[in-house]
C-alpha positions in Angstrom: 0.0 0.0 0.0 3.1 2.2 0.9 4.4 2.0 -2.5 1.0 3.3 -4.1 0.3 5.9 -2.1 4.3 7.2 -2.9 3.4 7.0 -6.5 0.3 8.8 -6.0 1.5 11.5 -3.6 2.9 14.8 -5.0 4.5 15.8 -1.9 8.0 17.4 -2.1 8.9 15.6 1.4 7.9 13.0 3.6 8.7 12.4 7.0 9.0 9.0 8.3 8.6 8.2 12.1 10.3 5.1 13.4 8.9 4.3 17.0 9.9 1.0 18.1 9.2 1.5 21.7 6.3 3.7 21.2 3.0 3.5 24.0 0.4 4.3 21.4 -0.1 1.5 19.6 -3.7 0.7 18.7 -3.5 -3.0 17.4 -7.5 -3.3 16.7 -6.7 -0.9 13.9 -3.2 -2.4 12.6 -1.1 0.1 14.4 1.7 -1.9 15.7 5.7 -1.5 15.2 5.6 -4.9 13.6 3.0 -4.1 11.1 4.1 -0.3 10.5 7.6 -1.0 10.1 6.8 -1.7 6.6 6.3 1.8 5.9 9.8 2.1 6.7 11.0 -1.1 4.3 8.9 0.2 1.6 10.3 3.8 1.9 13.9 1.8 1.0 12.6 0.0 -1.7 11.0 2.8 -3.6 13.2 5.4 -5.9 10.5 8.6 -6.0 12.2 9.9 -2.6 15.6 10.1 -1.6 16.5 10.1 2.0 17.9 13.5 2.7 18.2 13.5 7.1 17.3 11.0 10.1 17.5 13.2 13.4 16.7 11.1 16.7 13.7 12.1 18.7 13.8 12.1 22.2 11.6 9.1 23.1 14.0 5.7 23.4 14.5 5.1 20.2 12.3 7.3 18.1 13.7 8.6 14.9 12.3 11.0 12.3 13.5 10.5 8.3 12.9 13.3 6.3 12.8 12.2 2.4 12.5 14.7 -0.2 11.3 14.2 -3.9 13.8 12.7 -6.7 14.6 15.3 -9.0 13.2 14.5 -12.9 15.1 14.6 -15.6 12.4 14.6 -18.1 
């Protein structure tokens, strides 16, 4: 679903937030570290957004990617 949603989007940036230890999880709805986590492998995989800063947040082990927009060369 990631990877549609990236092809669709026409944001200039996305931020990404990585929150293994995170208290809000709401697991009747999906929202779990183990099932969100594929946001972050599908961010990797795709080529529409480069990876441009990762700055830690101050929660145990809470991180924030900032991706911008590939440049075109068409």
């Amino acid at each position: 679903m990631m990877l549609q949603d990236l092809a669709e989007s026409r944001a200039e940036r996305i931020v990404i937030i990585s929150a293994p230890g995170s208290r809000y999880k709401l697991p009747a709805l999906g929202w779990t570290y183990e099932k969100m986590i594929g946001i972050v492998d599908a961010m990797h995989e795709q080529n529409l957004f480069v990876q441009v800063a990762t700055f830690a947040l101050p929660v145990d082990g809470t991180q924030a990617t900032i991706w911008a927009r590939r440049l075109s060369l068409h």
